[in-house]
C-alpha positions as CSV (number, residue, x, y, z in Angstrom):
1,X,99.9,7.6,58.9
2,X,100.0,7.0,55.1
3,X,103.4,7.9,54.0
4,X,102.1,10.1,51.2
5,X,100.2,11.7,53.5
6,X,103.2,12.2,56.1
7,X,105.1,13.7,53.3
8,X,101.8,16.1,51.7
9,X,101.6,17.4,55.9
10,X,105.6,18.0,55.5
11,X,105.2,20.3,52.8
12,X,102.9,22.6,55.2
13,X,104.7,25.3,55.9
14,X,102.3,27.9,58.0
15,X,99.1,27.7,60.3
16,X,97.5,25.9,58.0
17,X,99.2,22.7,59.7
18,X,97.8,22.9,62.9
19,X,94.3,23.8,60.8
20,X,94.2,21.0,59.2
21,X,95.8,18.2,60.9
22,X,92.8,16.1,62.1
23,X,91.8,16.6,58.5
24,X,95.1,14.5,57.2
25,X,95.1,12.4,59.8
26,X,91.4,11.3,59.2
27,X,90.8,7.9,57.9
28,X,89.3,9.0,54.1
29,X,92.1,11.5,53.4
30,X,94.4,8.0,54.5
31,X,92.7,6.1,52.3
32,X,93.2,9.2,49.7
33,X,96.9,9.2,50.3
34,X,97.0,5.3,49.5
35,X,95.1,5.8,45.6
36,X,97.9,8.1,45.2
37,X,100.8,6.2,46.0
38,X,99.0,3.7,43.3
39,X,98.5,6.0,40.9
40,X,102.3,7.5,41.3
41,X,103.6,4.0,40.7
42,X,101.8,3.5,37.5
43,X,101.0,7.3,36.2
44,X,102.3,10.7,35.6
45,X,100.2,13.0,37.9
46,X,100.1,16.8,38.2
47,X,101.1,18.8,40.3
48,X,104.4,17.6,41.7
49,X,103.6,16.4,45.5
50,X,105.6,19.4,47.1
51,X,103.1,21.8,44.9
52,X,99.7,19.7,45.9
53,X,99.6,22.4,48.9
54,X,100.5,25.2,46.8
55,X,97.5,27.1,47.8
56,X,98.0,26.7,51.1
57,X,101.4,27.8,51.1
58,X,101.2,30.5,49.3
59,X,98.1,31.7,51.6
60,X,97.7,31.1,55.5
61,X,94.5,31.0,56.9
62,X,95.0,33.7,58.9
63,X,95.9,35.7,55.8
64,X,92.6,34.4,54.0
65,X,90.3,36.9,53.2
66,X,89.5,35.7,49.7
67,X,88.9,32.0,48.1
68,X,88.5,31.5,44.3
69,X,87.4,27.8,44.0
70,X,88.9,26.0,40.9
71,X,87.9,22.1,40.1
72,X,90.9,20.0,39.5
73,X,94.3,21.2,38.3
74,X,95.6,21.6,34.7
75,X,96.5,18.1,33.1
76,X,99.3,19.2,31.0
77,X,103.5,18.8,31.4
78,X,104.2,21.9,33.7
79,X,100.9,24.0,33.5
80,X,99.7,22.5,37.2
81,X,101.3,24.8,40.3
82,X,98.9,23.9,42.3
83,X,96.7,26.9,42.6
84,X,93.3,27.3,40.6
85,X,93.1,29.1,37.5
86,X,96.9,29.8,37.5
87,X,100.2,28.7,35.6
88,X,103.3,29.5,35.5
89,X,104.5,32.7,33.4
90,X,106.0,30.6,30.1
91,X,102.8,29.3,29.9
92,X,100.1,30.8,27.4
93,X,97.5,32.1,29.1
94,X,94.6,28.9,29.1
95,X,91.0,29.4,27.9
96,X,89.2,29.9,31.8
97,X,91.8,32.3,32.5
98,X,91.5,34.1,29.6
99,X,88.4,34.7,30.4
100,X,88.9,36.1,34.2
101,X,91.3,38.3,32.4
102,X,88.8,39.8,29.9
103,X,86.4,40.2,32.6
104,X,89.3,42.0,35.0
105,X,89.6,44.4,32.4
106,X,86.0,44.9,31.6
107,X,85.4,45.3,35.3
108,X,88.9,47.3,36.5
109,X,90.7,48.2,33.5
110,X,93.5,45.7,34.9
111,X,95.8,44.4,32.2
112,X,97.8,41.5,33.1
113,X,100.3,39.5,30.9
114,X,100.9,35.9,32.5
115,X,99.2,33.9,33.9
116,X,101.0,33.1,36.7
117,X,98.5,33.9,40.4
118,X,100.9,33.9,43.0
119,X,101.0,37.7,43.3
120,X,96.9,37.4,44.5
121,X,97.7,34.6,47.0
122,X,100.6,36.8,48.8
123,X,97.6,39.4,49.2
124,X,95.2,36.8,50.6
125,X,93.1,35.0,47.7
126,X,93.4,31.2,48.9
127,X,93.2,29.9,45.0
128,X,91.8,26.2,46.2
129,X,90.9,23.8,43.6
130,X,88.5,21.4,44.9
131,X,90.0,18.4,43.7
132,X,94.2,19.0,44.1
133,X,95.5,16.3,41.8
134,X,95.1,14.8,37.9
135,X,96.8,12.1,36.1
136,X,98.1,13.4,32.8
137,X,96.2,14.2,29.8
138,X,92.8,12.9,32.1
139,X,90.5,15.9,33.6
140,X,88.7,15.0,36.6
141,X,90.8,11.7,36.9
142,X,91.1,12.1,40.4
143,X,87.7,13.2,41.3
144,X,85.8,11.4,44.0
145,X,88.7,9.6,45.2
146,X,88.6,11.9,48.6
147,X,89.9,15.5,47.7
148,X,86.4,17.0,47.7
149,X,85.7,15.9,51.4
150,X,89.1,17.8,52.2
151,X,88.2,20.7,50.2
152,X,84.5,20.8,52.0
153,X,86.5,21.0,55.4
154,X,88.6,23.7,54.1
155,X,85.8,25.7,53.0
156,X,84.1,24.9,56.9
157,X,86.8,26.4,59.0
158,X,87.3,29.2,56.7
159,X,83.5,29.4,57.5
160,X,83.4,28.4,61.2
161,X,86.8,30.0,62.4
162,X,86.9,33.4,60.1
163,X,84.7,36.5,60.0
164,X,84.1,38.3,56.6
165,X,85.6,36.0,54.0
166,X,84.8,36.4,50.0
167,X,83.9,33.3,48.4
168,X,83.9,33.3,44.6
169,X,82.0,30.3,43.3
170,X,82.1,30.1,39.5
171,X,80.4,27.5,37.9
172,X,77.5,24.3,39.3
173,X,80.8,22.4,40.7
174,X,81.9,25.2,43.1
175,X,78.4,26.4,43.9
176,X,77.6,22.9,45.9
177,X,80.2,24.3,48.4
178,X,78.1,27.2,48.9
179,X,75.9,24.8,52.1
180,X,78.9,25.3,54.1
181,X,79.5,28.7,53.9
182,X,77.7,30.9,56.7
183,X,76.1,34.1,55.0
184,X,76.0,35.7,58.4
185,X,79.3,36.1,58.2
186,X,81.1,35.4,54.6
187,X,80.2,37.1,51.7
188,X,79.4,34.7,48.3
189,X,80.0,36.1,44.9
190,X,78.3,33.2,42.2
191,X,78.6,33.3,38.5
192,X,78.9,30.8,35.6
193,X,82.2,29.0,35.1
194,X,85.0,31.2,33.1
195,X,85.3,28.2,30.5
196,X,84.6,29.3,27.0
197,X,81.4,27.0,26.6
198,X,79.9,28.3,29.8
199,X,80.8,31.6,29.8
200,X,79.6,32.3,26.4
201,X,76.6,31.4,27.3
202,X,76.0,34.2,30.0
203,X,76.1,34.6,33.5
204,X,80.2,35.1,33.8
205,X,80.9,38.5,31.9
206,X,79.6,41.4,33.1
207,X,79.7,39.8,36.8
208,X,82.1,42.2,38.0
209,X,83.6,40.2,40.6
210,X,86.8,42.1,41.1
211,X,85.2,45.1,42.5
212,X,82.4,43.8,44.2
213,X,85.1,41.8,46.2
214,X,87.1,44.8,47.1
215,X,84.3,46.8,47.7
216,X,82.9,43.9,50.4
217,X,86.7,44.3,51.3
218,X,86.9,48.0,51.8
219,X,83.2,47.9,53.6
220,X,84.7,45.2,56.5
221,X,88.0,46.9,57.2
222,X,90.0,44.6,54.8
223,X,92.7,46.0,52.4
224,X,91.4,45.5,49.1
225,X,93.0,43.1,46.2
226,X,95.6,44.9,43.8
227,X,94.6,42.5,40.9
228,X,97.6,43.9,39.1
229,X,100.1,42.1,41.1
C-alpha cells in the first residue's frame, strides 16, 4: 500500500476503518495517495494529513445520522480542519458559512458565534467535503484526482448499510451524489449552494433545513440536532 495512504488509514480512529478499508486499499484511491505525496513535495496543501479524516473522526458511521456535503476544503493558512463548511474558532466566520448561519437563525432563532462545527459532528452530522484536500491559495486544485470516487462510496454505505439518514445537498456539485442515495430509506434535503453568488440568487434562504432535519429526525426515532452546540 501507498505510504500516504498507510498513514491517511492510521489516522482512523473508529468504525469507520473497517468501513472503509477496501475503499483505501483500492487501486484509484493508491493511485490518489501517490498525486499527493507529489504534490506534498512540491506544494503547501490543506488540511494537514492527520485532519484529512477529520470528518470521519469526529463522526462514526454508526453515529451518522446526518451528512452535510461540502466540495473541497478552505485554501487558506489554518482555515482547513477538515470538515465542510467549518473552521476553527479564531477564524472569521467565511462567506458560505455566513450564510448557513443567517439561515439557522431565520429558521431556529439559533445564534452562533464561531465557526468552528465540531460540536454538530459529536451529535452525528458527518460534515464530508467531497473532495478532502487543496493546495494553497488554488480552489478545486485537487479535484478529479480520485477524492470524489471515495466520497461516492461514502455516500453508498451510508446508503446501503444505514436506515433513515439526512442528506443535505446544497448546490449542483453535491446534488450529483443524490443517484446513490436510496430514497426508500434516506431522507434528501436539496437547496442552492450557501455561497453568496448562489444563494443570492434564491433557492438557499428560506429552505429551512435545520428543522426539516430534526423534524425527519424526531419522526424516525432519532434525537434531534442541537444546532447551538
Amino acid at each position: 500500500m501507498n505510504n500516504l495512504c498507510v498513514k491517511l488509514a492510521e489516522t482512523l480512529n473508529n468504525d469507520w476503518k473497517m468501513v472503509l478499508n477496501s475503499s483505501i486499499s483500492a487501486p484509484y484511491f493508491q493511485k490518489l495517495g501517490a498525486y499527493l505525496e507529489m504534490e506534498l513535495e512540491s506544494q503547501v496543501v490543506y488540511p494537514p494529513i492527520n485532519q484529512i479524516f477529520a470528518a470521519l473522526q469526529c463522526c462514526s458511521f454508526e453515529s451518522t445520522k446526518v451528512v452535510i456535503i461540502g466540495q473541497d476544503p478552505y485554501h487558506g493558512l489554518g482555515q482547513a480542519q477538515g470538515l465542510s463548511f467549518s473552521v476553527p474558532p479564531a477564524f472569521p466566520l467565511p462567506p458560505s458559512l455566513r450564510n448557513i448561519y443567517k439561515e439557522l437563525y431565520d429558521d431556529l432563532k439559533v445564534i452562533r458565534m464561531d465557526g468552528d462545527l465540531k460540536g454538530w459532528s459529536a451529535q452525528g452530522i458527518l460534515l464530508l467535503n467531497a473532495v478532502l484536500t487543496v493546495r494553497s491559495g488554488e480552489p478545486n486544485s485537487h479535484a478529479k484526482q480520485g477524492w470524489e470516487d471515495f466520497t461516492q462510496e461514502v455516500i453508498q454505505k451510508l446508503s446501503k448499510e444505514k436506515q433513515n439518514v439526512v442528506f443535505v445537498l446544497w448546490g449542483a456539485y453535491a446534488q450529483k451524489l443524490s443517484k446513490f442515495i436510496d430514497l426508500k430509506r434516506h431522507f434528501i434535503i436539496e437547496a442552492s449552494h450557501p455561497s453568496p453568488l448562489s444563494a443570492n440568487r434564491g433557492g438557499f434562504f428560506k429552505t429551512k433545513p435545520f428543522s426539516k432535519i430534526n423534524e425527519y429526525l424526531v419522526g424516525s426515532g432519532q434525537t434531534p440536532i442541537d444546532w447551538a452546540r
